[in-house]
DRENBARO-106527 format. One record per atom (N, C-alpha, C, O, CB): chain; x, y, z; residue in one letter; residue number from 1; atom name. Coordinates in nm, 4 decimals. Glycine has a CB too. Example, Ala and Ser with C-alpha at 12.3 -4.5 7.8 and 13.67 -1.06 7.14 Angstrom:
! DRENBARO-106527
A	1.3190	-0.5690	0.7800	A	1	N
A	1.2300	-0.4500	0.7800	A	1	CA
A	1.3200	-0.3300	0.7800	A	1	C
A	1.4236	-0.3319	0.8465	A	1	O
A	1.1308	-0.4473	0.9046	A	1	CB
A	1.2850	-0.2250	0.7080	S	2	N
A	1.3670	-0.1060	0.7140	S	2	CA
A	1.2900	0.0030	0.7870	S	2	C
A	1.3409	0.1138	0.8039	S	2	O
A	1.4084	-0.0598	0.5725	S	2	CB
END
This chain:
! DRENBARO-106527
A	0.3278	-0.7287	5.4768	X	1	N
A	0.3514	-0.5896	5.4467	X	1	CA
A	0.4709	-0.5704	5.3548	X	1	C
A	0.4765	-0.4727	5.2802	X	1	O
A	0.3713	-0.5126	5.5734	X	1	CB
A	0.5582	-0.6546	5.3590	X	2	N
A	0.6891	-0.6619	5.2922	X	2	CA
A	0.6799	-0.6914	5.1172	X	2	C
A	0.7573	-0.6978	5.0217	X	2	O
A	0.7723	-0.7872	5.3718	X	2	CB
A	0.5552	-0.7022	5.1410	X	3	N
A	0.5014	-0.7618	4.9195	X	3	CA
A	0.4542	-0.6035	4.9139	X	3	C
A	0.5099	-0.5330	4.8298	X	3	O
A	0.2900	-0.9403	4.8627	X	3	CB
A	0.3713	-0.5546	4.9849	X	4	N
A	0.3153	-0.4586	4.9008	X	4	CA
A	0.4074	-0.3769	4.8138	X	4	C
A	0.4090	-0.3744	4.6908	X	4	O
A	0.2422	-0.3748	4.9782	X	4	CB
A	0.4943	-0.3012	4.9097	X	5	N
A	0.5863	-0.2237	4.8413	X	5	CA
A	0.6405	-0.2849	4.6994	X	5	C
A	0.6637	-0.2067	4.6072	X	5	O
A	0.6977	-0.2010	4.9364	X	5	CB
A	0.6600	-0.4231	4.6833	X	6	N
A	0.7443	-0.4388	4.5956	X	6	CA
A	0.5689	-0.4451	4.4722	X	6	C
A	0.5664	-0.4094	4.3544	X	6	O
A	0.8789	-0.5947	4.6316	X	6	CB
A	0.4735	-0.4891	4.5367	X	7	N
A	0.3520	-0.4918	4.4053	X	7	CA
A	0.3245	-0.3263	4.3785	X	7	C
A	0.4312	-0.3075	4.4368	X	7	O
A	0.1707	-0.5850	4.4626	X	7	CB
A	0.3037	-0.2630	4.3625	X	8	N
A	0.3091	-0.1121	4.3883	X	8	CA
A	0.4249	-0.0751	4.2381	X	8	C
A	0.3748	-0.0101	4.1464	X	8	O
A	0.3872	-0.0685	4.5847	X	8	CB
A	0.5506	-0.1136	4.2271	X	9	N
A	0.6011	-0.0493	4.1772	X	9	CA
A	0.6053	-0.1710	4.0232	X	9	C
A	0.6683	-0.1578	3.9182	X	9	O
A	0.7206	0.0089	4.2695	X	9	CB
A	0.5409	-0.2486	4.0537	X	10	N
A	0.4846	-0.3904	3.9124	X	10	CA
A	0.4093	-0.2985	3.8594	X	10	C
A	0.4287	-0.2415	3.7520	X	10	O
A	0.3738	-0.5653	3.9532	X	10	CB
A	0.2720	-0.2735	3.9769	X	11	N
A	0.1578	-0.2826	3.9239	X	11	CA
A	0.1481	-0.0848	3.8714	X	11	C
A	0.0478	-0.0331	3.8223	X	11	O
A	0.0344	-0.3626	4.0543	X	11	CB
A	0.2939	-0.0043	3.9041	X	12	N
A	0.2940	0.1216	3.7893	X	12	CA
A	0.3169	0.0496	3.6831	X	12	C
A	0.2408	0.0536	3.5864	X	12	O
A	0.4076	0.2472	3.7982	X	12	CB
A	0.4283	-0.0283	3.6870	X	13	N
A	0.5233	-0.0655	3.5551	X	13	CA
A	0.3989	-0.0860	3.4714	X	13	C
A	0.4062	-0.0105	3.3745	X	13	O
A	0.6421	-0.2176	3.5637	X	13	CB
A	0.3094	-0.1436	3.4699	X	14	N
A	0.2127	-0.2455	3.3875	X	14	CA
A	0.0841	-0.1346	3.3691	X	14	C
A	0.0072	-0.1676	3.2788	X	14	O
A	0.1630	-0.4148	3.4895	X	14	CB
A	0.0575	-0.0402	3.4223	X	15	N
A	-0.0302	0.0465	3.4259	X	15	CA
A	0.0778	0.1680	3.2685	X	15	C
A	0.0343	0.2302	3.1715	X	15	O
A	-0.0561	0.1083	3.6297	X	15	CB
A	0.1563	0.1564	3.2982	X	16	N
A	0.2706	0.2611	3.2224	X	16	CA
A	0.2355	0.1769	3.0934	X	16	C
A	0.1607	0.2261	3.0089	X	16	O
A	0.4704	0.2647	3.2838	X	16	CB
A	0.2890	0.0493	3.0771	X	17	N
A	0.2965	-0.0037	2.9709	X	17	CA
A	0.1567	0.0066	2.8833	X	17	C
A	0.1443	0.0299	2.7631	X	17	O
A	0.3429	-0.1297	3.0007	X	17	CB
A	0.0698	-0.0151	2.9692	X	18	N
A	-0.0721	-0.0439	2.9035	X	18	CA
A	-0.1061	0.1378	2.8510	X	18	C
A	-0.2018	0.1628	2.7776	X	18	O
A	-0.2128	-0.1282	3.0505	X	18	CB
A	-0.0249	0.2332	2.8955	X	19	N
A	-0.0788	0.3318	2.8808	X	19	CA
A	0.0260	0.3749	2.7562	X	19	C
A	0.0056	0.4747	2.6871	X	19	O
A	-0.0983	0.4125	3.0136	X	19	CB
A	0.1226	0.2997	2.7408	X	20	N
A	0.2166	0.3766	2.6554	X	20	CA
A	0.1127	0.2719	2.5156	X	20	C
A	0.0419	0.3505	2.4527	X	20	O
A	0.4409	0.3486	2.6934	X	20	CB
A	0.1022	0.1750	2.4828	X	21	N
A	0.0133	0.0703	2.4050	X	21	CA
A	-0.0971	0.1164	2.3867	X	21	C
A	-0.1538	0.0539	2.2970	X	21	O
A	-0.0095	-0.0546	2.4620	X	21	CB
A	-0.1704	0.2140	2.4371	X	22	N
A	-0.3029	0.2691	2.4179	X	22	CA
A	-0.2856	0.4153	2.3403	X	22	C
A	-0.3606	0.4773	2.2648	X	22	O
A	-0.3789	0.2833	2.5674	X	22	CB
A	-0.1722	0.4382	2.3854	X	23	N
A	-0.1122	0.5798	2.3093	X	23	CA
A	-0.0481	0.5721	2.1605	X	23	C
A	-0.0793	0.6524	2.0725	X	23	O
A	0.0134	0.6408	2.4020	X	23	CB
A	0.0559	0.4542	2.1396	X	24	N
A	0.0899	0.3872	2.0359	X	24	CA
A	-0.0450	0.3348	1.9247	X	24	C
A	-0.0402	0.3508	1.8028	X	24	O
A	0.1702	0.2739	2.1000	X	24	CB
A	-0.1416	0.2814	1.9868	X	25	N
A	-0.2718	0.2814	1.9044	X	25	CA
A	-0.3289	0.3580	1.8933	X	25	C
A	-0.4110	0.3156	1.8120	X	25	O
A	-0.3517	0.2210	1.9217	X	25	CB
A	-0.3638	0.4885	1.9223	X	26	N
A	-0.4442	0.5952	1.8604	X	26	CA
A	-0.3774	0.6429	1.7331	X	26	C
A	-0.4167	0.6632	1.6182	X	26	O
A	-0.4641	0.7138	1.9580	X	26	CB
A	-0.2379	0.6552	1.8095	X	27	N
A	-0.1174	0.6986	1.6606	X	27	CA
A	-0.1462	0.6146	1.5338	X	27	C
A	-0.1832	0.6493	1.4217	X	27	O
A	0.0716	0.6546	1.6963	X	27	CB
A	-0.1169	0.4892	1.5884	X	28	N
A	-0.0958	0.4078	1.4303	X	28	CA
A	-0.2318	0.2733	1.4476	X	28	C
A	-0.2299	0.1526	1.4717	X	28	O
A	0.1218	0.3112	1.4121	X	28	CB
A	-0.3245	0.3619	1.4236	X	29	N
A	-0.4447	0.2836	1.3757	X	29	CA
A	-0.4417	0.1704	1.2909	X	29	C
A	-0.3882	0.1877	1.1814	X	29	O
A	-0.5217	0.3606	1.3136	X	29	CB
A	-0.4876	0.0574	1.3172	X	30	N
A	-0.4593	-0.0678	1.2170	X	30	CA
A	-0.6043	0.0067	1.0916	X	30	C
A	-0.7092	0.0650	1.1190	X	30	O
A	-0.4998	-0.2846	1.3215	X	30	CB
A	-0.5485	-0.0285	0.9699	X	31	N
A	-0.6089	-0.0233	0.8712	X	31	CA
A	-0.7731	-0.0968	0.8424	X	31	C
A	-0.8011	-0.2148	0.8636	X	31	O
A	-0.5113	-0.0649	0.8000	X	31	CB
A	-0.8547	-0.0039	0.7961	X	32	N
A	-1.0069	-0.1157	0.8398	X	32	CA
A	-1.0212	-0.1537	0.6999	X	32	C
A	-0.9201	-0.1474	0.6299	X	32	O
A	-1.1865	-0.0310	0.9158	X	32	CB
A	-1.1199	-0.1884	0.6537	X	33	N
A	-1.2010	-0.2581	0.5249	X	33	CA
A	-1.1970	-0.1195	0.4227	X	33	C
A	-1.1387	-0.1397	0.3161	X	33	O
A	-1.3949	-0.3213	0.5710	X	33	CB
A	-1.2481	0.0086	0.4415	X	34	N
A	-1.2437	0.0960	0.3492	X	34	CA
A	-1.1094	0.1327	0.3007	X	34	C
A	-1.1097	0.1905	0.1920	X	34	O
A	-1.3089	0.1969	0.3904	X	34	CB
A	-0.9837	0.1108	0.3611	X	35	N
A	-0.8704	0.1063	0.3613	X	35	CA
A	-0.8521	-0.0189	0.2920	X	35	C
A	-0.7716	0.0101	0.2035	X	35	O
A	-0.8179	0.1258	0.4811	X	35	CB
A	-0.8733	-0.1107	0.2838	X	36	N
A	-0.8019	-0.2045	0.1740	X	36	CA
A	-0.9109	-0.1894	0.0482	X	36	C
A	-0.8880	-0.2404	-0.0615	X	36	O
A	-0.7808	-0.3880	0.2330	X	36	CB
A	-1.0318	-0.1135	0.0770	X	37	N
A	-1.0711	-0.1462	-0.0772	X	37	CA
A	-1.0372	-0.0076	-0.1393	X	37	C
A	-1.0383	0.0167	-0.2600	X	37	O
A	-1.2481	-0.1949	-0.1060	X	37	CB
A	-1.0116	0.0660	-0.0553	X	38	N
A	-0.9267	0.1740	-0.1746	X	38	CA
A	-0.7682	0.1448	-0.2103	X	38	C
A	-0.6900	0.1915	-0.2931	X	38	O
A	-0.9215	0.3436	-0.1090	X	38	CB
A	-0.7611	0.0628	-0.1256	X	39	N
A	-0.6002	0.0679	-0.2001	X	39	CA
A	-0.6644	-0.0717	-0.3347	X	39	C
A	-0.6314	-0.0781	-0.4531	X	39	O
A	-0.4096	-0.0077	-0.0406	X	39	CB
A	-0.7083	-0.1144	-0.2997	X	40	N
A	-0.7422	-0.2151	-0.4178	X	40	CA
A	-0.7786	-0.1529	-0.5018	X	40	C
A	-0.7430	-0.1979	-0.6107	X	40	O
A	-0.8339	-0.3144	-0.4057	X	40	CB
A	-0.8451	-0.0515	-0.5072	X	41	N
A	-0.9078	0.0270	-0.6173	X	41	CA
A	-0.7519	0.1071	-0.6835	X	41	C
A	-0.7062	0.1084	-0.7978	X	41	O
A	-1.0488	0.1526	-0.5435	X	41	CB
A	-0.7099	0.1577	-0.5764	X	42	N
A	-0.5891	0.2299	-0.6215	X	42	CA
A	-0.5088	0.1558	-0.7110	X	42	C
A	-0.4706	0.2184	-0.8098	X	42	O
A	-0.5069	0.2690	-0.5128	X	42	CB
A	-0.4684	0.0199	-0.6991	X	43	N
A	-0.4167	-0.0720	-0.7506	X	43	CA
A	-0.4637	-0.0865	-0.8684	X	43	C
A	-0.3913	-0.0595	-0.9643	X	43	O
A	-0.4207	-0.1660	-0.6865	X	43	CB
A	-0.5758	-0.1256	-0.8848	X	44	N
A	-0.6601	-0.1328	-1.0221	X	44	CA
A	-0.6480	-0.0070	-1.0993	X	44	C
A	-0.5916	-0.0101	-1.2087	X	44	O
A	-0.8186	-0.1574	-0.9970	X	44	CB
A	-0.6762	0.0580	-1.0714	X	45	N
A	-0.6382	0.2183	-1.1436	X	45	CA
A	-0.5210	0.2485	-1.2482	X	45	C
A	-0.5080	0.2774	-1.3671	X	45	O
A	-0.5949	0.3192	-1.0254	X	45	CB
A	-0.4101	0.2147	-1.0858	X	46	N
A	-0.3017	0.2039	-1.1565	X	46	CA
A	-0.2178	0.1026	-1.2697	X	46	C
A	-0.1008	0.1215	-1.3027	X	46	O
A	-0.2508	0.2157	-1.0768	X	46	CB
A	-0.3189	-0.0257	-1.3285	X	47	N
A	-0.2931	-0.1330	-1.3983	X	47	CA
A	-0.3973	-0.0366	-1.5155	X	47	C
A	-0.3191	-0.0031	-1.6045	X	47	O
A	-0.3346	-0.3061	-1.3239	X	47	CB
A	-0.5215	0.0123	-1.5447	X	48	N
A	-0.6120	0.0125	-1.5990	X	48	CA
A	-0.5580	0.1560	-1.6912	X	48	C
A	-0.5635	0.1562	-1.8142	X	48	O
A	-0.7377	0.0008	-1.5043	X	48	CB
A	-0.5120	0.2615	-1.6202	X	49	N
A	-0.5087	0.3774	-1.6664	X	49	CA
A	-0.4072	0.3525	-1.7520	X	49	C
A	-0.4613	0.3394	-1.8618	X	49	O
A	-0.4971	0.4824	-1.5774	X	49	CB
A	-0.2708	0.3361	-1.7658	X	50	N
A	-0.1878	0.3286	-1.8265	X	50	CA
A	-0.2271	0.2306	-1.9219	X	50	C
A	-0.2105	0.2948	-2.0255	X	50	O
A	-0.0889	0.3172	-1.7603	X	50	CB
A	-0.2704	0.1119	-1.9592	X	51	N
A	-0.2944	0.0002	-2.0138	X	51	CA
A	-0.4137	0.0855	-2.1333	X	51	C
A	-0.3897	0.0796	-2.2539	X	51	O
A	-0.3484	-0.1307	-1.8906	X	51	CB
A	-0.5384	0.1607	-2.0807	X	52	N
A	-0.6217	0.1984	-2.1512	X	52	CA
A	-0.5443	0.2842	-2.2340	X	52	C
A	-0.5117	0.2545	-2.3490	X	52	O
A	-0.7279	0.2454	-2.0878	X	52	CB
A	-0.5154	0.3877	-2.1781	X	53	N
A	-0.3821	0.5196	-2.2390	X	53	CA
A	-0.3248	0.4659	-2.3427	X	53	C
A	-0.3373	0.5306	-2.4467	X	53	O
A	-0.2385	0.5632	-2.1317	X	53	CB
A	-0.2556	0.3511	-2.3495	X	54	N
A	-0.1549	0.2938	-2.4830	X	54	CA
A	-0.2505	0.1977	-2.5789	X	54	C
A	-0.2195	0.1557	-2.6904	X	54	O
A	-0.0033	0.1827	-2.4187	X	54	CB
A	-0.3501	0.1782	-2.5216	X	55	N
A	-0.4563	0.1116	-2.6505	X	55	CA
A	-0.4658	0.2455	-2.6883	X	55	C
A	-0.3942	0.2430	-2.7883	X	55	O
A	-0.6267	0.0175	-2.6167	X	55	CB
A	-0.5177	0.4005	-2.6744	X	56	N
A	-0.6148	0.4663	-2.6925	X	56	CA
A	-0.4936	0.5894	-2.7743	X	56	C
A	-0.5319	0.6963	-2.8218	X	56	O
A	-0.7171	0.4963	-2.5425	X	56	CB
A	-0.4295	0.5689	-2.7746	X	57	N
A	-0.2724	0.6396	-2.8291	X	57	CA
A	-0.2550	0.5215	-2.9766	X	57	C
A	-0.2793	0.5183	-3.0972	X	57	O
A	-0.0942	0.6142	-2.6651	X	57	CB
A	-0.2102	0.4561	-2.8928	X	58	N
A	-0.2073	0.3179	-3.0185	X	58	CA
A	-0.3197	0.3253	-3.1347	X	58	C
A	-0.2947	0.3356	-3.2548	X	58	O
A	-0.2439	0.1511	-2.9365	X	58	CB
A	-0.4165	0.3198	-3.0908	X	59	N
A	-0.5122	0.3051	-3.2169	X	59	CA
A	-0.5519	0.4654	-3.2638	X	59	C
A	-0.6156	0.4868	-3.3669	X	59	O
A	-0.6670	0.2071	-3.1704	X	59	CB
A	-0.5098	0.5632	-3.1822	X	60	N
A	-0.4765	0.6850	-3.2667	X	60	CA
A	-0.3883	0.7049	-3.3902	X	60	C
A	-0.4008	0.7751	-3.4905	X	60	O
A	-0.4274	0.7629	-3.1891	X	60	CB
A	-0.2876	0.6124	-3.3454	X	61	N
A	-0.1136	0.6209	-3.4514	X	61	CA
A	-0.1826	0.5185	-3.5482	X	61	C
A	-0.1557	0.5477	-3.6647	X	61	O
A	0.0907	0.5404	-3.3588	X	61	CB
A	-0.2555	0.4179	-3.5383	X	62	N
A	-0.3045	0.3448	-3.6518	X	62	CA
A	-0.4048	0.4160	-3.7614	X	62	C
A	-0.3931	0.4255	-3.8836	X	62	O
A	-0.3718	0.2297	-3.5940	X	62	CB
A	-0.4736	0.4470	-3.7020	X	63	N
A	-0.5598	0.5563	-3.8119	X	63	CA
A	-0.5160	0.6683	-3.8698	X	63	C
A	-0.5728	0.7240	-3.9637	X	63	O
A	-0.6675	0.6150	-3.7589	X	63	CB
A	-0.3831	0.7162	-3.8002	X	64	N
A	-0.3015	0.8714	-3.8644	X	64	CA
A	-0.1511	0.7706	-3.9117	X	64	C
A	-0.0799	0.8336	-3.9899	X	64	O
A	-0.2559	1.0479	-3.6913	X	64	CB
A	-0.1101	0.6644	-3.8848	X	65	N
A	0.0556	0.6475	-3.9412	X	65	CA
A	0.0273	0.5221	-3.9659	X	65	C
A	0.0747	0.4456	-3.8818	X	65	O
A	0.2037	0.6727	-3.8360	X	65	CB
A	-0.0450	0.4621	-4.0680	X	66	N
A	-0.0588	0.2715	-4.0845	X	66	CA
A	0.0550	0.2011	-4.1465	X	66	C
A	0.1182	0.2190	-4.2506	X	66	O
A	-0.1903	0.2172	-4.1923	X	66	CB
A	0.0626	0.1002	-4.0333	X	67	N
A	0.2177	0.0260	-4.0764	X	67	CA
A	0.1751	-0.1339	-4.0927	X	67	C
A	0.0707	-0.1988	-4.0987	X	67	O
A	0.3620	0.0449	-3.9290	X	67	CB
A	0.2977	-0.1552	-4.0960	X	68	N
A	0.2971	-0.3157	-4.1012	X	68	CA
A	0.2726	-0.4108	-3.9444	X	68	C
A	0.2243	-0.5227	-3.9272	X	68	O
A	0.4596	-0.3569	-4.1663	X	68	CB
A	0.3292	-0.3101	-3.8464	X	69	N
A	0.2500	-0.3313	-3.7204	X	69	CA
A	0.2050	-0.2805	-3.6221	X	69	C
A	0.2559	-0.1727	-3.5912	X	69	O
A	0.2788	-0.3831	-3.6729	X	69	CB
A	0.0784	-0.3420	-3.5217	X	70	N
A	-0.0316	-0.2600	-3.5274	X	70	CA
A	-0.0005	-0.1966	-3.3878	X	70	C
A	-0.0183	-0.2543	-3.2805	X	70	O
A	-0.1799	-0.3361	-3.5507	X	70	CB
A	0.0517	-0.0619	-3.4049	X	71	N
A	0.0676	0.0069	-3.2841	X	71	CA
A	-0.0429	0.0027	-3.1451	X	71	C
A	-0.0113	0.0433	-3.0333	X	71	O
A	0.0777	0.1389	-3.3345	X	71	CB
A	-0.1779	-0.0559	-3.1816	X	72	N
A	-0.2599	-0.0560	-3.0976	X	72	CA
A	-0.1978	-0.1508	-3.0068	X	72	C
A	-0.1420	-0.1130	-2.9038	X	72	O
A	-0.3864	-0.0787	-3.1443	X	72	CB
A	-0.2077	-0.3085	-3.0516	X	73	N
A	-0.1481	-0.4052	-2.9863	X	73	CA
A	0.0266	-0.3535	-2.8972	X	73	C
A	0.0550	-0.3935	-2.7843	X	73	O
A	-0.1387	-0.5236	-3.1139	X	73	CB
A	0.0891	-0.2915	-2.9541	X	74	N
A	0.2557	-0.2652	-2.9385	X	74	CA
A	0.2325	-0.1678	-2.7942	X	74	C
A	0.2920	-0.1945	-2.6898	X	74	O
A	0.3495	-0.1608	-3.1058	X	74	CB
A	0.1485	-0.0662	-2.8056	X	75	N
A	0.1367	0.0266	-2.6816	X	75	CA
A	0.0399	-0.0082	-2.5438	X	75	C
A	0.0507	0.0317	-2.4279	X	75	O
A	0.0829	0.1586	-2.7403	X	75	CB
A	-0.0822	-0.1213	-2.6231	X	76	N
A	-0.1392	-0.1798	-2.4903	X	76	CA
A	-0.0057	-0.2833	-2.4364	X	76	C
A	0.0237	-0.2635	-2.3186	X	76	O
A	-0.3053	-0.2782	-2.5239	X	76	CB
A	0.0446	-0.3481	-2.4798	X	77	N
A	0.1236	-0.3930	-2.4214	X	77	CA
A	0.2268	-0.3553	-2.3206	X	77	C
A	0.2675	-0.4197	-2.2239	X	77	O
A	0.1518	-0.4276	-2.4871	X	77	CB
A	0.2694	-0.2043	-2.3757	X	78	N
A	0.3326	-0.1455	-2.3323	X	78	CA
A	0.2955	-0.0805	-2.2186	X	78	C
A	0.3722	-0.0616	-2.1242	X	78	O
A	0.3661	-0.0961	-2.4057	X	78	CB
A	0.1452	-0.0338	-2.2242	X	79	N
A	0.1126	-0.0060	-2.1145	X	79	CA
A	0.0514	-0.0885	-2.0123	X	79	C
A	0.0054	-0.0366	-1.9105	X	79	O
A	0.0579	0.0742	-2.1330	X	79	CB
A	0.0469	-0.2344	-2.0358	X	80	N
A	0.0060	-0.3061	-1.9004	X	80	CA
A	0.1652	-0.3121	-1.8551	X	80	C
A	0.1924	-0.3188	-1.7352	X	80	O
A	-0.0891	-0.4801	-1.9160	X	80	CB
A	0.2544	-0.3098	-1.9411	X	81	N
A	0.3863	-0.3355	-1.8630	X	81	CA
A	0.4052	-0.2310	-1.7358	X	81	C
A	0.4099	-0.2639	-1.6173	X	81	O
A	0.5175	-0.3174	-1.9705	X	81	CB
A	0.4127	-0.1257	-1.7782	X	82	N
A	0.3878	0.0197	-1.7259	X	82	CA
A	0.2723	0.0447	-1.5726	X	82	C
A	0.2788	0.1086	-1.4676	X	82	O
A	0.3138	0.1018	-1.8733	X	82	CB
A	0.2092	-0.0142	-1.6149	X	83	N
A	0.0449	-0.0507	-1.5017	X	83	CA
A	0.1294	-0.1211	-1.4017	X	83	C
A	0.1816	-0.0746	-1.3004	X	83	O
A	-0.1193	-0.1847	-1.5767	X	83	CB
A	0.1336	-0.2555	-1.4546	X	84	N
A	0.2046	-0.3695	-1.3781	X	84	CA
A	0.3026	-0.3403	-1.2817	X	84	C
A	0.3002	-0.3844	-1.1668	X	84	O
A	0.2690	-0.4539	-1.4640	X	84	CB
A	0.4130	-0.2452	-1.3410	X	85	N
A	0.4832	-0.1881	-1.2480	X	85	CA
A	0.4960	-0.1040	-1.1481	X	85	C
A	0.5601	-0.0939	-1.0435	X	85	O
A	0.5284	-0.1672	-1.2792	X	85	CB
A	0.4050	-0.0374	-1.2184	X	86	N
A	0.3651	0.1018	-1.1605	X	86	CA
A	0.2524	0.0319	-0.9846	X	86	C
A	0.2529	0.0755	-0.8695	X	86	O
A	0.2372	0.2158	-1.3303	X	86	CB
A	0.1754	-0.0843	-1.0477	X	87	N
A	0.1157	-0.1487	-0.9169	X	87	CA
A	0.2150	-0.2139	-0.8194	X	87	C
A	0.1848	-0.2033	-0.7005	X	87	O
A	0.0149	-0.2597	-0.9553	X	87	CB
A	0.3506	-0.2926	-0.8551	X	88	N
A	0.4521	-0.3026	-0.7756	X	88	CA
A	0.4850	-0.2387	-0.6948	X	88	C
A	0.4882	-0.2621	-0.5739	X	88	O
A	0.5263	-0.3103	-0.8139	X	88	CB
A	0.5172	-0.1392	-0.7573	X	89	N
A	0.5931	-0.0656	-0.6917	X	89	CA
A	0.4730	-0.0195	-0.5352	X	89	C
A	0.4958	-0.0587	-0.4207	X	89	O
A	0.6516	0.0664	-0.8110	X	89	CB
A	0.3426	0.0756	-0.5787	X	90	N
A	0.2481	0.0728	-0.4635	X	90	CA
A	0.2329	-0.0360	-0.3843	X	90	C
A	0.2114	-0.0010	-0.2683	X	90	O
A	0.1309	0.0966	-0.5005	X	90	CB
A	0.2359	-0.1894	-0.4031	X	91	N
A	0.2382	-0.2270	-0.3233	X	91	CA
A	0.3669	-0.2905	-0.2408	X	91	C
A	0.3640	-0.3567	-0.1370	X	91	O
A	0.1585	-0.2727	-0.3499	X	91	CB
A	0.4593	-0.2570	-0.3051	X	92	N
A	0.6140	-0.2620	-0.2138	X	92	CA
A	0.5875	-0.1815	-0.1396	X	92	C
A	0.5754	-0.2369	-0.0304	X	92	O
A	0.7612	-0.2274	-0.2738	X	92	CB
A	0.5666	-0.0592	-0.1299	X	93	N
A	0.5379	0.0734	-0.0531	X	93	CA
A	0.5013	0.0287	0.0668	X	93	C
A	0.5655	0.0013	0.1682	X	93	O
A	0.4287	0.1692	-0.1102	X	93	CB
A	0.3566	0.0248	0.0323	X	94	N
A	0.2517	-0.0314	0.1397	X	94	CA
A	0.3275	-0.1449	0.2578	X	94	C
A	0.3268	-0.1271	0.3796	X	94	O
A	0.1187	-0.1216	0.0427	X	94	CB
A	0.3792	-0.2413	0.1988	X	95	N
A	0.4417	-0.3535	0.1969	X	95	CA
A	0.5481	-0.2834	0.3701	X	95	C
A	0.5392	-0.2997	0.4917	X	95	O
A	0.5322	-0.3909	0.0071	X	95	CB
A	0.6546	-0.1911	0.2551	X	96	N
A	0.7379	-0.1537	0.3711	X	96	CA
A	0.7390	-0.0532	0.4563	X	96	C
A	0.8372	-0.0216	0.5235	X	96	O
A	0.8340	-0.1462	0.3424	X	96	CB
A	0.6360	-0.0006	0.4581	X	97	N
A	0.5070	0.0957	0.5673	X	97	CA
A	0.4686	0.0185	0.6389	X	97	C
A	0.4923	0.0562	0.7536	X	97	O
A	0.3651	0.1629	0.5110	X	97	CB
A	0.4050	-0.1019	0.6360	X	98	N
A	0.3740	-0.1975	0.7055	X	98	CA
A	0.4554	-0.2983	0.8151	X	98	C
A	0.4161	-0.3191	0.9299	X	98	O
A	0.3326	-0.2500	0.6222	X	98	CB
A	0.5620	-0.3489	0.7620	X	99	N
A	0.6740	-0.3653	0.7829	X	99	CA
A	0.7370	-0.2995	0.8936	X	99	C
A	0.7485	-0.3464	1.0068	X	99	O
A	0.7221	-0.3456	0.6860	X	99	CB
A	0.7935	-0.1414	0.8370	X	100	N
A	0.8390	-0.0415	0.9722	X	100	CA
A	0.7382	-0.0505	1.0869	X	100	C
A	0.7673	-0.0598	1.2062	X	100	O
A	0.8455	0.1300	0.9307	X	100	CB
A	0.5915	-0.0455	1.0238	X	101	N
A	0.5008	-0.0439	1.1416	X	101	CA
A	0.5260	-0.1520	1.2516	X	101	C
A	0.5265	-0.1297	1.3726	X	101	O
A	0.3604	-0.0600	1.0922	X	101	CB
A	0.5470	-0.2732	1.1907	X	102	N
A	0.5772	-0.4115	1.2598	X	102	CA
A	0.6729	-0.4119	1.3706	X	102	C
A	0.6610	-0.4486	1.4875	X	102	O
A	0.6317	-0.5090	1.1621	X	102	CB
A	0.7822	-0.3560	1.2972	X	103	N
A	0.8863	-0.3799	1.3981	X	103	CA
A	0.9085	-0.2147	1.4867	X	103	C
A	1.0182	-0.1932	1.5383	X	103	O
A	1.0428	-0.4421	1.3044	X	103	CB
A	0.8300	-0.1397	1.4937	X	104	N
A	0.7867	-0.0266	1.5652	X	104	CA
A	0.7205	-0.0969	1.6709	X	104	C
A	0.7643	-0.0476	1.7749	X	104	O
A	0.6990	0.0767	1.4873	X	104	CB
A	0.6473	-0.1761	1.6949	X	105	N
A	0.5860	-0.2346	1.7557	X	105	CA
A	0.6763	-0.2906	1.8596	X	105	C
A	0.6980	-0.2563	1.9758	X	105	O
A	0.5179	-0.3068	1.6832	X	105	CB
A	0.7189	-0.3779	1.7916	X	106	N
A	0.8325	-0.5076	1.8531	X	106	CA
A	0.9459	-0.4234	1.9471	X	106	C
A	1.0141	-0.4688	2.0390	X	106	O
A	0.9368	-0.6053	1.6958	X	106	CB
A	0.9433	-0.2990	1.8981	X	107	N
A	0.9970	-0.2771	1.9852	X	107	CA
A	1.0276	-0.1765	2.1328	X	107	C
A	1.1200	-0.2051	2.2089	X	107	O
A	1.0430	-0.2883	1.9274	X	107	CB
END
């Protein structure tokens, strides 16, 4: 008779926990498959749009201002730089969203 009492106040503890962990997961849903292919898409977007933009500017300034060099080449460049970063940066984001999520957990 002398265990029960002490199993009783385990077996809240562990009923609490499992209930606070079931509550914590409705909140912060792990991410499914449609969730990484839009951020992949998002990603791509953000490399493609800017990159197209400075070809499509670029070879505007070539047909209205012709030089010795070829602004088409000078602004796609410019804009994968631009893309490139611009995708960094989203996925640092993600990165440290993920991250906080982690150690939200842990603790």
């Amino acid at each position: 008779m002398a265990e029960e009492p002490e199993k009783k106040p385990d077996f809240a503890r562990q009923v609490g926990a499992k209930a606070r962990r079931k509550l914590r997961a409705r909140r912060h849903r792990t991410p499914g498959l449609w969730f990484g292919l839009g951020m992949m898409g998002l990603i791509g977007w953000s490399v493609v749009v800017p990159t197209l933009l400075g070809a499509a500017i670029g070879y505007w300034l070539d047909q209205h201002e012709p030089g010795q060099y070829s602004w088409t080449l000078a602004l796609l460049m410019a804009g994968l730089m631009l893309g490139c970063f611009n995708a960094w940066y989203w996925v640092a984001r993600e990165d440290r969203a993920m991250r906080d999520e982690q150690e939200d957990k842990h603790e």
